[in-house]
N, C-alpha and C positions, 0 to 999 in steps of 0.2 A: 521518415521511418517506414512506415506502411502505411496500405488503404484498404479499406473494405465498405465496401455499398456505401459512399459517402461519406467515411468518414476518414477520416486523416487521424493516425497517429503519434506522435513526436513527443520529446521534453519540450516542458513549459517555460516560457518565455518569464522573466524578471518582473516584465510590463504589465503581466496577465493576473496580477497579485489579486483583483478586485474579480476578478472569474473564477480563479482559485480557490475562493473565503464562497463563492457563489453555491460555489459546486461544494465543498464541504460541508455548508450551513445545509443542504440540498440531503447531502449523502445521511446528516444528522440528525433531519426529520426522518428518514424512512424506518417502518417499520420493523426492519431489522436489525435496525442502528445500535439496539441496544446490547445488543451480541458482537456486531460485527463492530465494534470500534470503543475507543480505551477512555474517550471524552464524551459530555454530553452538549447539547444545542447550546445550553446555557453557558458551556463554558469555554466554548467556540467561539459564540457571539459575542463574549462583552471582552475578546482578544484584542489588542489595540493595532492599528495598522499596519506597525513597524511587523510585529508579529508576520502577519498574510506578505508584507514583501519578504520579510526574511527565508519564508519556507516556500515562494514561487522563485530565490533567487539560489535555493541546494541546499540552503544552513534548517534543520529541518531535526528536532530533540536531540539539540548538540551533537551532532554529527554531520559528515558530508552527503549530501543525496540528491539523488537525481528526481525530479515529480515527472512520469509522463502524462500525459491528457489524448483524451479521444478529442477533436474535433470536427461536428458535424456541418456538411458544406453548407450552411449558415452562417456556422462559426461560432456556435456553443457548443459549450464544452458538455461534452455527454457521457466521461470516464478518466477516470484516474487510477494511479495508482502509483507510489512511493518506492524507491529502492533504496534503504540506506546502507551505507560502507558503516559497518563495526570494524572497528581494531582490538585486536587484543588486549588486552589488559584494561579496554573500558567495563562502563558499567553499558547497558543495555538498557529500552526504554518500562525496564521492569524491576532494573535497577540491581541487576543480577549480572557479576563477571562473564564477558565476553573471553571465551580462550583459544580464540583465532581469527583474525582477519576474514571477513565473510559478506554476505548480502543479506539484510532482511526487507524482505515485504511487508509495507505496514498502507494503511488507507485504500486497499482495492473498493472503487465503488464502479459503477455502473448506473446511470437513470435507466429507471423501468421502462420508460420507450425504447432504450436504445437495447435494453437485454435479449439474447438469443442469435444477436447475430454475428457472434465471432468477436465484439468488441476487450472481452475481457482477456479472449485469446490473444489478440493484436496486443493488447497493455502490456502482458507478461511477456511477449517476445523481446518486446521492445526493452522491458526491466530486465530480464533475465541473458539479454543479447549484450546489455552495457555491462551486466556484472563480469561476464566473461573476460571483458577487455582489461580488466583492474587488474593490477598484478596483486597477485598472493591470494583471489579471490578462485576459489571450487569449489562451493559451499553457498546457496541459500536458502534462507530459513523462512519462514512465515508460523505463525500463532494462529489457530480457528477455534473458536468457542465447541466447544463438546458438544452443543445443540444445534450446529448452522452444519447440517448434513449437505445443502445446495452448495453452499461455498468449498466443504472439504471434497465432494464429490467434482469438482471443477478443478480442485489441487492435486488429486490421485490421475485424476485422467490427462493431468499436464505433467506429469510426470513425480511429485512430489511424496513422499512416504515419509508415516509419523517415526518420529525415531525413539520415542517412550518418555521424553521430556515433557513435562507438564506445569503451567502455575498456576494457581488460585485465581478467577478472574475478582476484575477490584469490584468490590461491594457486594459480590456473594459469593464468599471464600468455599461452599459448599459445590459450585462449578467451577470446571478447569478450561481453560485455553490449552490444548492442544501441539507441541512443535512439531512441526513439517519441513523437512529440509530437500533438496535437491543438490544431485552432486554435476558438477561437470563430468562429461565423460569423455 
């Protein structure tokens, strides 16, 4: 897919299930976790194997999807991020009717060595490059916690703008998750 100062971008490989669960558990400790993502450590970790193959092999909260990974010339994985295919008439992973065929981004992470250098930029080329290909797909969306300003300030500057949807984040229905969509143009 793409490179940037060593690292390699691409979808993840079937085989890389146990890198995958690495980088998650990873993304789950950091301190911003609890904003930027819909699970917690605990309930990552006691997922059982089949689980971590299933979502390195596209099958990823009952939908199709593609994971890419940053690859640093080591060969750890140093960025992720998710693109899933909604069809219409699903539910979504908030469990709220989907009304058209689209892309959502869910799992952007980034390790803190690897941040600043364009890796998060490369992920989303990568996700937003496949969505394009899908048919019926001009449309993707992403969710930001109302308090992760670094993350929505990375969405705005990629081109994303909030469309006035909003839900309750889960366990303090007093904060909101944010929608962000992007259109093909």
């Amino acid at each position: 897919m793409g490179r940037m100062s060593d690292v390699d971008v691409r979808p993840v490989r079937a085989d890389e299930w146990r890198a995958v669960k690495e980088l998650r558990l990873a993304a789950l400790r950091d301190e911003a976790a609890s904003i930027a993502f819909l699970e917690t450590y605990e309930e990552a970790v006691a997922r059982p194997d089949d689980f971590w193959r299933d979502r390195a092999a596209g099958n990823s909260h009952g939908t199709w999807a593609r994971q890419f990974v940053a690859e640093a010339s080591g060969g750890r994985l140093v960025g992720s991020v998710v693109l899933l295919v909604e069809e219409a008439g699903a539910k979504d992973y908030f469990g709220d009717p989907v009304e058209r065929r689209q892309g959502a981004v869910v799992g952007v992470y980034v390790r803190p060595e690897a941040r600043g250098g364009g890796v998060v930029r490369g992920l989303f080329d990568a996700a937003v490059e496949w969505a394009w290909t899908i048919d019926g797909i001009d449309r993707v969306r992403l969710y930001v916690h109302e308090d992760n300003a670094r993350a929505e300030a990375f969405y705005r500057r990629y081109g994303f703008v909030r469309t006035g949807g909003a839900v309750p984040m889960a366990g303090d229905p007093s904060k909101l998750e944010r929608e962000m969509e992007l259109r093909k143009s």
